[in-house]
C-alpha positions in Angstrom: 17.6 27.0 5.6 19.1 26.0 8.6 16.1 25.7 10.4 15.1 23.5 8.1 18.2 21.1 7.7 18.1 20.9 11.4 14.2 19.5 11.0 15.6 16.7 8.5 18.5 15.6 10.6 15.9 15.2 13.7 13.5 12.8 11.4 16.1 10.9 10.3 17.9 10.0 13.4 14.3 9.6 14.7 13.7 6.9 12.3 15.8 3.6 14.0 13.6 4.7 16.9 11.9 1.3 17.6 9.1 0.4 20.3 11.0 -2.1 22.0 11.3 -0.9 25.3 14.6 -2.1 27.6 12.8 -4.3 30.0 12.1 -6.3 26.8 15.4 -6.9 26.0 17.5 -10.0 26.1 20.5 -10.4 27.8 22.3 -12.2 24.4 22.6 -9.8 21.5 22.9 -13.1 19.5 19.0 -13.7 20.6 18.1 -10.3 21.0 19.0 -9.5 17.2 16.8 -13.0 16.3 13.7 -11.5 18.0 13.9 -8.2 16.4 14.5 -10.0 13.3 11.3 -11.5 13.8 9.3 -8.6 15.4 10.0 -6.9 12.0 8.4 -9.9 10.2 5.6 -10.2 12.6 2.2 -7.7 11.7 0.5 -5.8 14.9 -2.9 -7.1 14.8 -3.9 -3.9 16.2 -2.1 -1.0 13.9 -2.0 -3.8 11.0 0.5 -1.8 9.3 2.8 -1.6 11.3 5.4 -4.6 12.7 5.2 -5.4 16.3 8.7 -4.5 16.4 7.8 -0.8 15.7 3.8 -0.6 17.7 3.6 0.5 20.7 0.2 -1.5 21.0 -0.1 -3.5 24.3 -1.2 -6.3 22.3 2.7 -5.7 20.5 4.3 -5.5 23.7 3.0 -9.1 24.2 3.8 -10.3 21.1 7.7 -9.5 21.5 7.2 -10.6 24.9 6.2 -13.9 23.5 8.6 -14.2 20.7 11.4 -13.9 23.3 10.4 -16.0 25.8 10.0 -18.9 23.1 13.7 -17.6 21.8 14.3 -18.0 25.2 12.9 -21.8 25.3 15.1 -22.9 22.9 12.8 -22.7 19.6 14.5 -22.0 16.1 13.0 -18.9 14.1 11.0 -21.1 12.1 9.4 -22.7 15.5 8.5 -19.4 17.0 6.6 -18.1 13.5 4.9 -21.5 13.3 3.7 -21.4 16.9 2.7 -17.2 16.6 0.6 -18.1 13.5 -0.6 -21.3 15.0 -2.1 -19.1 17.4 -3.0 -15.8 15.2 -3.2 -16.8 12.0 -1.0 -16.2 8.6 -2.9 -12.5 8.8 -0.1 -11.9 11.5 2.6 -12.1 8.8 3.7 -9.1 7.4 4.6 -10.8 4.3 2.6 -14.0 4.2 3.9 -16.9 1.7 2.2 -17.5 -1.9 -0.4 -20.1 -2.3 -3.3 -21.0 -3.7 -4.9 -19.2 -0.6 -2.8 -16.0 -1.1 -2.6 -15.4 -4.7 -5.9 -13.3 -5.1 -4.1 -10.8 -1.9 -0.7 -10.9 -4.3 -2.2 -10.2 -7.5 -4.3 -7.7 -6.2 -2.0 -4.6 -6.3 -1.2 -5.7 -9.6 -5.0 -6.4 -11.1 -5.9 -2.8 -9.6 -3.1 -1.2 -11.9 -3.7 -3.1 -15.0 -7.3 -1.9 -14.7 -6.1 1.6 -13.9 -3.8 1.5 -16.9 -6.8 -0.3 -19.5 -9.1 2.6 -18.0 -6.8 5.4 -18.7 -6.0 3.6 -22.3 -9.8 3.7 -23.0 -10.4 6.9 -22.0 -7.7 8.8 -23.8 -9.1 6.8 -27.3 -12.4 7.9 -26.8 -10.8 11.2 -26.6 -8.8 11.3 -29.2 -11.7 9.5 -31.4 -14.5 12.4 -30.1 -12.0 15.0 -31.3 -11.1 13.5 -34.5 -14.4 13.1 -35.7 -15.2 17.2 -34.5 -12.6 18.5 -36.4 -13.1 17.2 -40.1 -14.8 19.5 -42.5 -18.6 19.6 -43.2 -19.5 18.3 -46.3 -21.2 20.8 -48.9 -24.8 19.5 -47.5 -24.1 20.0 -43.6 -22.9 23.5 -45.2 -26.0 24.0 -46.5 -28.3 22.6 -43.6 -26.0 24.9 -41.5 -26.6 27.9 -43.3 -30.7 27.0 -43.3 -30.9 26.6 -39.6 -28.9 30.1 -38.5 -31.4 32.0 -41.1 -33.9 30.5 -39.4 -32.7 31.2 -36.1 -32.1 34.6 -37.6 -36.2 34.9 -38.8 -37.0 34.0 -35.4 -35.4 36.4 -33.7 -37.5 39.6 -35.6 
């Protein structure tokens, strides 16, 4: 029990852990906090589901390299995420915006689901359909017919 407590408390003080390594780091916490504010909005195009804030990717480590120095440069937020997808492409955002472009990548999640939940619908009527019809009573002729084929089967067997 303790063991196990002890195993929690590790991964959860684990879990602020960031890839940012102090060598990256800007002297201004006012700036600093910016670019990790951005790092955590930026995608690495090599992990792809992971921020660049968190990859330890070389191709990261640039990335927060270059969202610094541009901090650095004087460039508002929305100057350094316009220049980084300039350069690599709305695929970079984590979170890219809705348009006409991005709707289909929205909706997706959602279209996936409905069909999951129609599927599911469809199935569990044909189920309940298959069964309903098995269980009703044969009518005196099916009786009958029944009763003909098992005597046959019965005459075959001697």
């Amino acid at each position: 029990m303790i063991q196990g407590v002890a195993i929690l408390l590790a991964l959860l003080i684990s879990l602020p852990a960031m890839a940012v390594y102090p060598g990256e780091r800007l002297d201004d916490p006012a700036l600093e906090e910016r670019a990790r504010g951005l790092s955590q909005e930026l995608r690495c195009l090599v992990c792809q589901n992971q921020s660049i804030d968190d990859s330890d990717a070389p191709l990261a480590k640039d990335l927060r390299i270059l969202v610094r120095d541009r901090l650095k440069a004087g460039d508002s937020d929305a100057e350094v995420m316009t220049y980084i997808v300039d350069r690599y492409g709305e695929f970079v955002l984590l979170r890219p915006p809705l348009r006409a472009g991005t709707v289909l990548l929205w909706l997706t999640p959602l279209l996936v689901l409905l069909a999951g939940v129609i599927s599911v619908f469809v199935y569990l009527r044909r189920g309940q359909t298959a069964s309903a019809e098995g269980t009703a009573p044969l009518s005196e002729a099916e009786k009958a017919r029944l009763g003909e084929i098992v005597m046959d089967r019965e005459h075959e067997r001697d």
